[in-house]
C-alpha positions as CSV (number, residue, x, y, z in Angstrom):
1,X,0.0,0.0,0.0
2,X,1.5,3.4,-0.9
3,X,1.5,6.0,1.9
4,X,1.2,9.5,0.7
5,X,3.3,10.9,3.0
6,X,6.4,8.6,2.1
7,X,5.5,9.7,-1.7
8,X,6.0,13.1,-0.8
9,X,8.7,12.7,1.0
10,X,10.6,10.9,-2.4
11,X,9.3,13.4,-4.6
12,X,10.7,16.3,-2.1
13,X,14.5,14.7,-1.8
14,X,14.8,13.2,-5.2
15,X,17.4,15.0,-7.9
16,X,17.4,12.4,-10.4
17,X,15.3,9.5,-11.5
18,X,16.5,6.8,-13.8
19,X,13.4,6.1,-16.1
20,X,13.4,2.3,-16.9
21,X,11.5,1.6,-20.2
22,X,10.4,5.6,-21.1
23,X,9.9,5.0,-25.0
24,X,11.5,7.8,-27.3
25,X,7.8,7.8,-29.0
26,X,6.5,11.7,-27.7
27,X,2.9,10.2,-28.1
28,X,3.6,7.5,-25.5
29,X,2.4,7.9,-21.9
30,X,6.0,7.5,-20.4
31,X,7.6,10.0,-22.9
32,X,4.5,12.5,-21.4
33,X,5.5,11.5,-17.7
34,X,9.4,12.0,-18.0
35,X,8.7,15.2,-19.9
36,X,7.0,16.3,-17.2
37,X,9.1,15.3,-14.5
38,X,12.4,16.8,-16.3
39,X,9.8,20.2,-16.3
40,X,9.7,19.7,-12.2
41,X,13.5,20.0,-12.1
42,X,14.1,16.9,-11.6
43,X,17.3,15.1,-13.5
44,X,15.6,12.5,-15.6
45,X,18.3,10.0,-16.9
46,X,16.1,7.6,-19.9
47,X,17.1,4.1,-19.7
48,X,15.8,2.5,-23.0
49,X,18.2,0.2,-25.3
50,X,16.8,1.1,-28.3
51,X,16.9,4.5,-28.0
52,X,20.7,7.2,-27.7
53,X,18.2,10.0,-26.7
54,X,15.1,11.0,-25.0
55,X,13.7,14.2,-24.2
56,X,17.0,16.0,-24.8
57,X,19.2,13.6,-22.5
58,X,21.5,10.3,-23.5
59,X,20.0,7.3,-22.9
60,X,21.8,4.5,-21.7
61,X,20.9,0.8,-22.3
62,X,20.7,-0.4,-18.7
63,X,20.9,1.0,-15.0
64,X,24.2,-0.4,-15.1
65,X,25.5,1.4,-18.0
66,X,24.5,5.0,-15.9
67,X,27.6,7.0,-15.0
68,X,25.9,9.0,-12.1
69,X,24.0,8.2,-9.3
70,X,20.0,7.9,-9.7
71,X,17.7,8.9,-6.5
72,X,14.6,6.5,-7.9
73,X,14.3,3.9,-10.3
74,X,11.0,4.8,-12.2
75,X,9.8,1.6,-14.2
76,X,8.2,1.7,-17.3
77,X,8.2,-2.2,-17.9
78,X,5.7,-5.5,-17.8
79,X,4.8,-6.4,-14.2
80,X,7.1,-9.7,-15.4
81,X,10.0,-7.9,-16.7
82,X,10.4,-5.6,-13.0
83,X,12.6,-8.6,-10.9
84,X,15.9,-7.9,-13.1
85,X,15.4,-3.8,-13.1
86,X,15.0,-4.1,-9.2
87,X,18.2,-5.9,-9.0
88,X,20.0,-3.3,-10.8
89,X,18.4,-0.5,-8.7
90,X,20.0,-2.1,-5.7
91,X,23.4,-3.0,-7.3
92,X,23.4,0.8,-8.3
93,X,22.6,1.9,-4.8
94,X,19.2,3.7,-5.4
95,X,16.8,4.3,-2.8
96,X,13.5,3.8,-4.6
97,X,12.2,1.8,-6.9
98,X,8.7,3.4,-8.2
99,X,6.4,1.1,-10.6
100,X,4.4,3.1,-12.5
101,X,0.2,2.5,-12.8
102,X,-0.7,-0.8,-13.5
103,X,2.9,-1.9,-12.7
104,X,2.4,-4.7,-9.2
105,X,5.2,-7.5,-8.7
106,X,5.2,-8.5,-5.1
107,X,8.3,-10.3,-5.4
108,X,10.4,-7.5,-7.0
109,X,9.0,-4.9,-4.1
110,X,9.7,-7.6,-1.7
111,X,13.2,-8.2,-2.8
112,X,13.8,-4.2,-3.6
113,X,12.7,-3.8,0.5
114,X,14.7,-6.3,2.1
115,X,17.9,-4.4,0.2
116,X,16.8,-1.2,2.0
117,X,15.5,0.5,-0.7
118,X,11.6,2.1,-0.7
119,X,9.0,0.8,-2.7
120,X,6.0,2.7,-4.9
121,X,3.3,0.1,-6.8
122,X,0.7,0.9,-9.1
123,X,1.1,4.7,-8.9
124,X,2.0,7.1,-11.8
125,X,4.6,9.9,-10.5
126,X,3.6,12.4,-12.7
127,X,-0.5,11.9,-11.2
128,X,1.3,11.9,-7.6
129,X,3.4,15.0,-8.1
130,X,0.6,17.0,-9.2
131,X,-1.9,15.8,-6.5
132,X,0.9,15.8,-3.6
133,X,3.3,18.8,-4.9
134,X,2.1,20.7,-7.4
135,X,3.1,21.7,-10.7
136,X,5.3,24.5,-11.2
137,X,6.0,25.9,-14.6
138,X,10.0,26.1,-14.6
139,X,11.2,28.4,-17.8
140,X,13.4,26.8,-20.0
């Protein structure tokens, strides 16, 4: 169950967030929610092996392949393909790993947990910034 409070609390200390499966396609819904989260301030690092670039930023083919430290894991992947992506967020030392909406795998939460880090299921974080935070138009 996701606590509002602990959501806010991410949102509030997180600098960057490593987005696992964000498509390069600008019509997708994960191309929208990055967009919007690099408009936040937030550092938003696209992890996508088919892609060099999203939104302006390198992509990189894995977690492991990320130079610099990510805050949260965002995952844009099959509830099947999350295990291996939460292994990688703890090998990389992250402190969340954040399934997006219509994203649950108990086993990968339960593993991410026991490694320390904090888990979000089934919750989008652009829908939880706006109803927790706020949006804020940041000039570019």
């Amino acid at each position: 169950m996701n606590n509002d409070k602990e959501m806010k609390e991410i949102l509030l200390s997180t600098k960057t967030i490593a987005s696992v499966g964000v498509s390069s396609n600008p019509e997708k819904e994960s191309y929208d929610v990055a967009a919007y989260l690099k408009e936040q301030g937030y550092r938003v690092i696209p992890v996508n092996p088919t892609a060099t670039e999203i939104l302006g930023e390198k992509a990189y083919p894995s977690l492991s392949d990320i130079p610099d430290k990510a805050d949260v894991v965002q995952v844009f992947r099959k509830p099947d393909d999350v295990p291996p992506v939460v292994e990688e967020a703890i090998q990389i030392g992250a402190k969340v790993v954040w399934m997006q909406a219509g994203i649950v795998n108990e086993e990968a939460a339960k593993m991410a947990r026991e490694a320390g880090l904090q888990v979000v299921m089934d919750a989008c974080m652009r829908a939880t910034h706006r109803r927790l935070i706020g949006s804020k138009l940041v000039n570019i």
